[in-house]
C-alpha positions in Angstrom: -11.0 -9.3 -37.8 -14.2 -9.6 -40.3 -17.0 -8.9 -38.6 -19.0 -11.8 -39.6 -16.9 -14.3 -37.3 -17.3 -12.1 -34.3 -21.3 -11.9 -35.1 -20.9 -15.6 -35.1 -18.7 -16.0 -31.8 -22.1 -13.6 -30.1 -25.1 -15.9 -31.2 -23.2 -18.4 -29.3 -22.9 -16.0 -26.5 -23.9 -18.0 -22.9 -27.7 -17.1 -21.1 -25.4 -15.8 -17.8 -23.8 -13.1 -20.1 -26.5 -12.3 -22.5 -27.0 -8.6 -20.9 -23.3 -7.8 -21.5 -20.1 -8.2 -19.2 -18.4 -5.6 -17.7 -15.1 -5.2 -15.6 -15.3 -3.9 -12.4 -14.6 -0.8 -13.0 -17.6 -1.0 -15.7 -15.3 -1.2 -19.0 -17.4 -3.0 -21.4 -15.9 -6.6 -22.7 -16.7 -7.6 -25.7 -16.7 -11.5 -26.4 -13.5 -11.5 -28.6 -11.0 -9.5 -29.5 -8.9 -9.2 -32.9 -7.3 -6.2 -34.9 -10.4 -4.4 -34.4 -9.2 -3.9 -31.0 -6.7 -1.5 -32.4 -8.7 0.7 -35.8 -5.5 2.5 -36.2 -2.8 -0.4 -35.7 -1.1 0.9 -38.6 -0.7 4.0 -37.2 0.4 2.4 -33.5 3.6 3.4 -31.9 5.4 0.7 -30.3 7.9 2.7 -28.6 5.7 5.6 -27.6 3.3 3.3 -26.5 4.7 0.1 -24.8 8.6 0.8 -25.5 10.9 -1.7 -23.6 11.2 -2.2 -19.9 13.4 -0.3 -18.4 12.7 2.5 -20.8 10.2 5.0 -20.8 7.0 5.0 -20.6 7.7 1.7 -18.4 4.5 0.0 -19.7 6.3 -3.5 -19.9 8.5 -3.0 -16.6 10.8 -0.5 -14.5 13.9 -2.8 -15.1 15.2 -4.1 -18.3 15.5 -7.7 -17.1 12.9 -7.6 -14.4 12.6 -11.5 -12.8 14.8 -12.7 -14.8 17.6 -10.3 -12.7 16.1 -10.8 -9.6 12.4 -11.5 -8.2 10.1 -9.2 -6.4 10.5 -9.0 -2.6 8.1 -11.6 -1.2 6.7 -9.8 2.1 4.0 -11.2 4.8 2.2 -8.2 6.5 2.8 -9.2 10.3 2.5 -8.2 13.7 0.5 -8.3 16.8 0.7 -8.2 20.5 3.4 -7.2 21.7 6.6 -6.6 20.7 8.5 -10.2 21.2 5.4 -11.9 19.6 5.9 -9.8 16.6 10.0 -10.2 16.6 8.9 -14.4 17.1 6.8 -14.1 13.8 9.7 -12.2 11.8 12.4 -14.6 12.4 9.7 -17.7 11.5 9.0 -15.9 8.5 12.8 -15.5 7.9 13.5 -18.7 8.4 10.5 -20.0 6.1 12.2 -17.6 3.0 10.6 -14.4 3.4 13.0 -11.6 1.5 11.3 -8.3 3.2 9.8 -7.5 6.3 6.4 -5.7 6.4 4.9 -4.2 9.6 1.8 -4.1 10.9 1.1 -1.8 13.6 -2.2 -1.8 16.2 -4.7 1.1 16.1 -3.4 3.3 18.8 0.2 3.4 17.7 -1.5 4.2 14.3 -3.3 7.6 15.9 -0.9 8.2 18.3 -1.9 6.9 21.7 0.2 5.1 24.3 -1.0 1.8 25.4 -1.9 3.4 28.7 -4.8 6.1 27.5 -7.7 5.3 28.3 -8.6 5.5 24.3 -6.3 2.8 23.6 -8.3 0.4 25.5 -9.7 -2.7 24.1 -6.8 -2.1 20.9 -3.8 -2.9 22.5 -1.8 -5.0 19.9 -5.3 -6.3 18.1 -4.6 -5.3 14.8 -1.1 -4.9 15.0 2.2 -4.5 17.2 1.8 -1.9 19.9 4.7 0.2 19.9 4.6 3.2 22.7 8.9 3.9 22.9 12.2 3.5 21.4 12.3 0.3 23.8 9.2 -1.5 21.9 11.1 -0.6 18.5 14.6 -2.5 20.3 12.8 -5.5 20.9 10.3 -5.6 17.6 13.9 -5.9 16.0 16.0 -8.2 18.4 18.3 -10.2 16.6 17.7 -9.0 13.0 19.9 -6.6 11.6 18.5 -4.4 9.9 21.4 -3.7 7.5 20.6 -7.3 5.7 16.5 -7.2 5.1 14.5 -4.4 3.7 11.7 -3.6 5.6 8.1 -2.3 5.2 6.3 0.0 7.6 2.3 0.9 7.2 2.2 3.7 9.4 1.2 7.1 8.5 -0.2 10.0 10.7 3.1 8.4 13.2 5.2 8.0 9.9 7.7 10.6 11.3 8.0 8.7 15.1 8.1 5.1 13.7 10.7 5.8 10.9 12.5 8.1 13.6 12.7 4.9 16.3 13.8 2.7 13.3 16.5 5.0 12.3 17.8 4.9 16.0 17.2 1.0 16.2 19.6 0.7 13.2 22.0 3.1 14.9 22.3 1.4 17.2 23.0 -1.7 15.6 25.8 0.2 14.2 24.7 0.0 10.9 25.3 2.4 7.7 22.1 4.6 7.2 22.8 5.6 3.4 22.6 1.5 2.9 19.1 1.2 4.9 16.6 0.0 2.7 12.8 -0.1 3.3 9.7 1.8 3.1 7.9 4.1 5.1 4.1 4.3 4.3 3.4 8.0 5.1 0.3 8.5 2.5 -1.9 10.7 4.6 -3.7 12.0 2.4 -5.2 8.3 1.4 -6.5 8.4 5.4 -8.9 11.5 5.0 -10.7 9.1 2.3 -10.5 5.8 2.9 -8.6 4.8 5.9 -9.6 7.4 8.5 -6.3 7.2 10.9 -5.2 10.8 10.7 -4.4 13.2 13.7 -3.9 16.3 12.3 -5.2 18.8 9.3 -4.1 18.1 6.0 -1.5 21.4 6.0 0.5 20.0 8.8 0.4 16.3 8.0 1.4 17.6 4.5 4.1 19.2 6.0 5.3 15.8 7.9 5.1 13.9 4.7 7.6 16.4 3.0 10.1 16.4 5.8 10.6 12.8 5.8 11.0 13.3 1.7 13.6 15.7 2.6 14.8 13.8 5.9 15.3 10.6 3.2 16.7 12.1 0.4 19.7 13.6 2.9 20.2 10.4 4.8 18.2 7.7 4.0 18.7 7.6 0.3 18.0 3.8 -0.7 14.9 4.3 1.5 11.3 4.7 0.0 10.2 8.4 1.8 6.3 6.7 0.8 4.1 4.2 -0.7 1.4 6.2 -2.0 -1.5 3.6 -1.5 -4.3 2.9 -3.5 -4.8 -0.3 -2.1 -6.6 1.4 0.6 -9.1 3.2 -1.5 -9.6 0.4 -3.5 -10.2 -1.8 -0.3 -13.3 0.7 0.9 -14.7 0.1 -2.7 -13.4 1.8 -5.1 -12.9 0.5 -8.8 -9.5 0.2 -10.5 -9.9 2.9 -12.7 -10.7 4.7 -9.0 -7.9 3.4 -7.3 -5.4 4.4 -10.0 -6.9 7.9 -10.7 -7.4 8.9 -6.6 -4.2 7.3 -5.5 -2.6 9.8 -8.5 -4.4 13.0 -7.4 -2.9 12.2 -4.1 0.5 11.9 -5.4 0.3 15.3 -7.3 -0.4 17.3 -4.2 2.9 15.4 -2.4 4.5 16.6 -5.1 3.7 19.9 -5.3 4.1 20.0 -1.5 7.6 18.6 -2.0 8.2 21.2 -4.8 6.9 24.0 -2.4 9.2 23.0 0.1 11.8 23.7 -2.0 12.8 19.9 -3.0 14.0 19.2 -6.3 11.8 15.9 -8.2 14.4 14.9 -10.1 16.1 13.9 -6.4 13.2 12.6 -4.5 11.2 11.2 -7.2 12.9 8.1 -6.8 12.2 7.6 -3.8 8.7 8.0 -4.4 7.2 4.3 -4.3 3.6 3.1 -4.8 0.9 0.2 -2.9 -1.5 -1.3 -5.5 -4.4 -4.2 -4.6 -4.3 -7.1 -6.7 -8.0 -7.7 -6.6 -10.5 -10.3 -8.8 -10.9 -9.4 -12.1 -7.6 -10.9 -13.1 -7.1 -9.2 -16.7 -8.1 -6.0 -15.8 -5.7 -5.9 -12.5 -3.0 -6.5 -14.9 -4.0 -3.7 -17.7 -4.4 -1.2 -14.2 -0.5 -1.6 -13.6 0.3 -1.6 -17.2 -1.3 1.4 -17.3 -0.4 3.3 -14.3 3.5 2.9 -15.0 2.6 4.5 -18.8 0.4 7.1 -16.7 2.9 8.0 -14.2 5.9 8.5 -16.8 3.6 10.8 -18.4 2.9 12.7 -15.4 6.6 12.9 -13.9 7.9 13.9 -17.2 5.4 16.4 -18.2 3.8 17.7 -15.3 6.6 17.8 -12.6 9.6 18.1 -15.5 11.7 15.5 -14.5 14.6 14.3 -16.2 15.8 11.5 -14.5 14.5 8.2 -15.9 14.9 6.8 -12.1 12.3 9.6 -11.2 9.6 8.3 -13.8 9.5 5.0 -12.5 6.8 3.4 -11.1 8.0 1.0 -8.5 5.1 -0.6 -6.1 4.6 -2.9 -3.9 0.8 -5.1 -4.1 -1.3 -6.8 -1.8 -3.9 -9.6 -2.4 -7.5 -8.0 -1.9 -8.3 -8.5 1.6 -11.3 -7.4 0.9 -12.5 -11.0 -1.2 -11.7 -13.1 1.5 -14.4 -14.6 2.5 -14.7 -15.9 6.2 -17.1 -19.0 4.8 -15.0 -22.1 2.8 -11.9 -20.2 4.1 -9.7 -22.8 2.0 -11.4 -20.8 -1.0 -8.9 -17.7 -0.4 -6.3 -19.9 -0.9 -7.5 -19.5 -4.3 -8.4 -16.1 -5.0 -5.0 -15.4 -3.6 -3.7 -17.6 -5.7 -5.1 -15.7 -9.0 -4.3 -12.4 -7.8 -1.0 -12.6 -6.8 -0.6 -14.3 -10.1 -2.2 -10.9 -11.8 0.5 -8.7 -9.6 3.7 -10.4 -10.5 2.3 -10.4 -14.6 1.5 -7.1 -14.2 5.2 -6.6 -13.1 4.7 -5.4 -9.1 8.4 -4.9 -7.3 6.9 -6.4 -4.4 4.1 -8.2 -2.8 1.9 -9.8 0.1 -0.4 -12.3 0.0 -3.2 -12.7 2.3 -3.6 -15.6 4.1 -6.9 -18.2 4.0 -8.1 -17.4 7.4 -7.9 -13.1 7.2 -11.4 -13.0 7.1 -12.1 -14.6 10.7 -8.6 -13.4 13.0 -5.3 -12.4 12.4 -3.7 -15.3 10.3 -1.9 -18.4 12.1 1.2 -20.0 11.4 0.5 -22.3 9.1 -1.9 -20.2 7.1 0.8 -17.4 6.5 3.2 -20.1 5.7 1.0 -21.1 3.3 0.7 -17.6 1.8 4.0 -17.6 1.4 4.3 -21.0 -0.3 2.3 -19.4 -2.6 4.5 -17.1 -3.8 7.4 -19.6 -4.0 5.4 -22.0 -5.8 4.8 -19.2 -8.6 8.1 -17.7 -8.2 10.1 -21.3 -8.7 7.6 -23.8 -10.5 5.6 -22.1 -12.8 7.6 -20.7 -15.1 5.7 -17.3 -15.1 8.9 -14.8 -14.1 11.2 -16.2 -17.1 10.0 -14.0 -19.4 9.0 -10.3 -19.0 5.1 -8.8 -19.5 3.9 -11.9 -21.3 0.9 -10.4 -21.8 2.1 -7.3 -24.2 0.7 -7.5 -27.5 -2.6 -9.4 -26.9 -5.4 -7.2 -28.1 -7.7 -8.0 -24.9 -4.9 -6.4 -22.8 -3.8 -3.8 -24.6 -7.6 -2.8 -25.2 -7.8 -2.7 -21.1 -4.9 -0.8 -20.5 -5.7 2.0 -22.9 -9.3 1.8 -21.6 -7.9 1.9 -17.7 -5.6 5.3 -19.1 -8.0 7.0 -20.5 -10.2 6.8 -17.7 -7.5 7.7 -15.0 -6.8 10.7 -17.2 -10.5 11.9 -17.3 -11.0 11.4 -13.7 -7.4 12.8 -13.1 -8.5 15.8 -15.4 -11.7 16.5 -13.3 -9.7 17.0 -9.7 -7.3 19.3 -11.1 -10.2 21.4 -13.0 -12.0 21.2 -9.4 -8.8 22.4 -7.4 -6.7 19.1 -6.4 -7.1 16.2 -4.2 -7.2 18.2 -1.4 -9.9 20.2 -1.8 -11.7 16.9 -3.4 -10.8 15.3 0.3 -12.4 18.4 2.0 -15.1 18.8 -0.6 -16.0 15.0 0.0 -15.9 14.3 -3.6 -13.6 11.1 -3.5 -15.5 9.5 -0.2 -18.8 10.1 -2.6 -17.3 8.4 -5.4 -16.1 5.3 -3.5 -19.6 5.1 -2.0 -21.8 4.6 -4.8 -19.1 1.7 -6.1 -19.2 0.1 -3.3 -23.0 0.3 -2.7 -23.1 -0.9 -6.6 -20.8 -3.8 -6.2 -22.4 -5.2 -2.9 -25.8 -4.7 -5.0 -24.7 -7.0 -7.4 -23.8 -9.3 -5.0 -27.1 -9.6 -3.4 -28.9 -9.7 -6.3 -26.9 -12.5 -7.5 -25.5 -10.9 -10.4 -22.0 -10.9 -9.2 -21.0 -14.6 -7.7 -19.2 -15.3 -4.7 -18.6 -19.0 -4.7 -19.6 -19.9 -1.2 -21.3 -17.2 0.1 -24.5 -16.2 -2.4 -23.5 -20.0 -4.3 -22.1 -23.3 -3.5 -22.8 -22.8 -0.1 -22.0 -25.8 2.1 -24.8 -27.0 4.8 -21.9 -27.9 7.3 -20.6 -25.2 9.3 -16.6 -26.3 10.5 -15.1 -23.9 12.5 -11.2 -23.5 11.4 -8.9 -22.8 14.4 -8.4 -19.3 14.8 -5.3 -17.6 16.4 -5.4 -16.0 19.7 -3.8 -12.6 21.0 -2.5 -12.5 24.2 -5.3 -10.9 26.6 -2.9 -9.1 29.0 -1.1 -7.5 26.2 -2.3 -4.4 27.5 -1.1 -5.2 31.1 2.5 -6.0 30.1 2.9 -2.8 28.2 1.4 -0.6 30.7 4.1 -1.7 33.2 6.4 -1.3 30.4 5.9 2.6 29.7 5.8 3.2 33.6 9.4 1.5 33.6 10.6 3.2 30.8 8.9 6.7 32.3 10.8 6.2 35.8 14.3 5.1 34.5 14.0 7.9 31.3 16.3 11.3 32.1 12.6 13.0 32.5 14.5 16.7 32.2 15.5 15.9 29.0 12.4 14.5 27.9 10.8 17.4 28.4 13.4 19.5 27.1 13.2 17.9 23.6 9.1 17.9 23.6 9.5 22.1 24.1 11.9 22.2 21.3 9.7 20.1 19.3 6.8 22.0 19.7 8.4 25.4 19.4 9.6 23.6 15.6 5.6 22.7 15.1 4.9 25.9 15.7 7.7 27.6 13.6 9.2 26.4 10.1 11.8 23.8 9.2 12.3 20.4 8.9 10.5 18.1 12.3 13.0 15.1 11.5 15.8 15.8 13.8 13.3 17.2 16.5 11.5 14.1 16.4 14.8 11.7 16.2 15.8 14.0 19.6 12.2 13.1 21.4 12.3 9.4 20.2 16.1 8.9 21.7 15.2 10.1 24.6 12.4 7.5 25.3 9.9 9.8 24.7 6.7 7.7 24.1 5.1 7.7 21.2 2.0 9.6 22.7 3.8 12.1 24.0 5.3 13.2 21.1 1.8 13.2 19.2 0.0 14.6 21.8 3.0 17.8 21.6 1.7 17.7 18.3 -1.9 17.5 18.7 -1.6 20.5 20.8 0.3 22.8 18.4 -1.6 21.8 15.7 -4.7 20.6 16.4 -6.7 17.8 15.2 -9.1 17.1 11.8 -12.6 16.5 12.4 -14.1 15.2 8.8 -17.1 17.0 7.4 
């Protein structure tokens, strides 16, 4: 484009912009974009570059038909109380049209307490569904087998128990293992800087994730061994370019674990699965998965020498920004939902979850999450959107971000290898440092003024309704407590103990903890019991 137009378009530039705009991951925009976007376009690749979906690098899509052959899995994060409440929620989300489960999982199952420590109190089924045994699993998945839905499970210090009782839930439902389908969260690394649910040092939780890579590939092979999450990180402030770069430094070290251990990529890679945030800044959330997919073909191909093209793909799951939920004009995150699911599914996610209005004040009611998941309907059937594949490619604003995003992620990707790997970085404090000052920045902004939020700094009504809120159960708690001391007297207690000595004498030695931890879970062993075994072989991570 002449310059002289663009010159033009800027002396009409708007007072609210006239210091510049940038995204939020500070990627300067410029007020319009032509073939200037692109100085060498006559020297641009298309196939190198963008290619077709389905074909590498993946830029426009893992699949070659993508929605038109079948739409992402619509899931609604879920659970709390107790087991039955949870199992009553599934089955209303079923029944509404929900196509994939996704657990949610209170605090102490998350760190591995029972419901009856004295550390669990006050968290019993808050944040989550307390599970303590195999029995809690049974119920949480009463009446649904779990040969016809996929299912989703954020758990990761625990990964190894919680996928363990779920593989014995679906035994026992008689169904056929090598067709279970699902996902198992199991990003520890992601904890030590964002999160902060980890149990154990980084070795031995390393060690955990590769068994259930191993455990997977043997018998769970339609099974996702991990969602490396960078929703996380980006939820405790962290930019996109952030998100992408820290979330891939984490996935490099599970790799090279993985390779260590003896595993061969080529196998597990696909089964390697990813957890993005759709957050605000709606064109450059969909440039960041664009650009991730390119990034990670690179990275599988070159760095880890894989050959198959399942391997290189970049299959994830996203999640509306929790974090932009606002608990004042609640029926506004019915909006900003809205806009970023809208960013996931053009940016060409496999899965997704959106938040519900209310998130901001209590866990979500009814009606709110079937709202949420009206939303994705409404996209998904009336808006046309899915009919055609990365709409989006082409446009020189998009493809400007993308490249922008990549080069970034590289440079930061560049700096943790030169600096020793994401572990070290995670020990070093280097990542937590990072996320810091972006966060500080962006709350800054808003406080200042620069950076709107309609409702809470502008547009701020004088009247102050007070939506209904949903209510746990207060004698959760109770219920379960009776429960374990049921389970603990009717358990064969020999054999209880009996598979908690085997399992630590495996802690303590080499080889895979799978079928050690499937033993201890069949037997009713609780869920803190078989951490605390752990804890006590291994020890426990204090952060710096």
């Amino acid at each position: 484009m002449p310059d002289k137009p663009r010159k033009k378009a800027r002396t009409k530039e708007p007072g609210r912009v006239s210091g510049g705009v940038r995204t939020e991951s500070g990627i300067d925009i410029d007020i319009l974009y032509g073939p200037q976007a692109r100085p060498n376009e006559k020297e641009f690749d298309y196939p190198a570059k963008l290619g077709f979906p389905g074909e590498y690098p993946y830029t426009r899509g893992v699949y070659p038909t993508m929605y038109r052959g079948r739409l992402w899995t619509m899931r609604q994060y879920a659970g709390f109380g107790s087991a039955e409440e949870s199992n009553r929620r599934y089955r209303y989300l079923l029944e509404q049209g929900l196509t994939g489960l996704s657990v949610a999982f209170d605090l102490p199952t998350q760190i591995g307490y029972d419901s009856d420590d004295p550390l669990s109190e006050g968290e019993v089924g808050r944040v989550g569904v307390a599970i303590d045994s195999l029995a809690d699993m049974e119920r949480l998945f009463n009446g649904i087998p779990l040969s016809g839905v996929t299912t989703s499970m954020t758990i990761n210090s625990t990964a190894a128990i919680l996928l363990a009782m779920y593989v014995a839930v679906a035994k026992k439902q008689g169904a056929d293992l090598k067709k279970l389908s699902g996902t198992i969260q199991n990003d520890i690394l992601k904890e030590y800087i964002a999160r902060g649910t980890y149990i154990y040092p980084p070795a031995p939780s390393l060690r955990l994730v590769t068994d259930i890579f191993s455990y997977c590939s043997s018998e769970l092979p339609s099974w996702n061994a991990i969602s490396i999450s960078g929703y996380h990180i980006r939820e405790s402030g962290a930019t996109a370019v952030q998100e992408v770069a820290f979330t891939f430094a984490n996935a490099i070290e599970y790799v090279r674990a993985a390779q260590s251990a003896g595993l061969d990529f080529d196998k597990f890679g696909s089964q390697l699965s990813f957890f993005w945030n759709a957050h605000n800044d709606f064109f450059e959330e969909i440039a960041k998965y664009r650009a991730a997919r390119r990034i990670w073909a690179r990275l599988t191909k070159e760095k880890f020498g894989a050959n198959n093209p399942e391997a290189m793909k970049l299959r994830f799951h996203a999640q509306t920004a929790g974090s932009t939920l606002t608990a004042q004009q609640i029926d506004n995150n019915v909006i900003r939902t809205t806009y970023q699911a809208l960013a996931a599914i053009l940016g060409g996610c496999q899965s997704l979850h959106t938040n519900s209005r209310d998130e901001a004040l209590a866990l979500p009611t009814e009606e709110s999450v079937r709202l949420a998941l009206r939303t994705q309907q409404i996209i998904a059937f009336e808006s046309g959107i899915p009919n055609t594949i990365d709409p989006l490619a082409g446009s020189y604003f998009v493809e400007r971000l993308t490249d922008e995003i990549e080069e970034r992620v590289w440079e930061y990707l560049d700096k943790v290898e030169s600096m020793g790997g994401a572990v070290k970085e995670i020990e070093a404090g280097f990542f937590q440092k990072e996320i810091a000052a972006s966060s500080y920045e962006y709350q800054r902004k808003i406080e200042s003024h620069e950076r709107i939020v309609v409702g809470v700094n502008e547009f701020i009504d004088s009247d102050n309704v007070q939506p209904s809120i949903f209510e746990l159960d207060p004698m959760v708690r109770e219920m379960q407590v009776e429960r374990l001391n049921r389970i603990k007297r009717e358990r064969n207690s020999e054999e209880v103990r009996k598979n908690l000595r085997e399992l630590k004498a495996r802690a303590a030695g080499s080889g895979s903890m799978m079928p050690a931890i499937l033993n201890a879970v069949e037997s009713y062993a609780t869920l803190g019991e078989i951490s605390g075994a752990l804890r006590e072989t291994w020890g426990t991570y204090e952060a710096g």
